[in-house]
C-alpha positions, 0 to 999 in steps of 0.5 A: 514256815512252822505255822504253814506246816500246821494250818491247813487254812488260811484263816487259821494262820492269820489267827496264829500269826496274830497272836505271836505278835502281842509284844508288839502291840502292847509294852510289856512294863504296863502288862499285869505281872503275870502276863509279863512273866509270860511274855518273857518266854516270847521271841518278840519280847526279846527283839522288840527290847533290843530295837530299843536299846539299839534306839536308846544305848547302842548296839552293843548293849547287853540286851541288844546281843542277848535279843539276838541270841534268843531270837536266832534259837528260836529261829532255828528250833522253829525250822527244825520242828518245820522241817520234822512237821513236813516230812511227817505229813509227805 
């Protein structure tokens, strides 16, 4: 929604939806420190690592509920910045 608000292309929302992807495509242990530390800040980070350990140590590990917690805050502050972005452009 937020991205839609932004681009006035499609190609530039592929661009964009590309790049908030990169955890995925890469683990972040075997990321140099300082791409690591920025991934950290990332959504995808959080939810990726909380698959795993759901995977890995069940679900009510630790990570697994923090990973929820910063996705849905990201989640959430994404829609309020939407929504602001949407009744700026009427």
């Amino acid at each position: 929604l937020l991205i839609s608000a932004v681009c006035e292309h499609e190609i530039e929302v592929i661009e964009l939806v590309l790049g908030s992807v990169f955890p995925i495509l890469l683990s972040s242990e075997g990321m140099p420190h300082v791409m690591r530390v920025i991934s950290n800040f990332t959504p995808l980070t959080h939810s990726v690592e909380a698959m795993r350990c759901i995977a890995s140590k069940g679900r009510f590990h630790f990570k697994v509920w923090f990973g929820f917690v910063i996705v849905s805050s990201w989640s959430a502050g994404f829609f309020i910045i939407a929504a602001a972005l949407f009744a700026l452009r009427k």
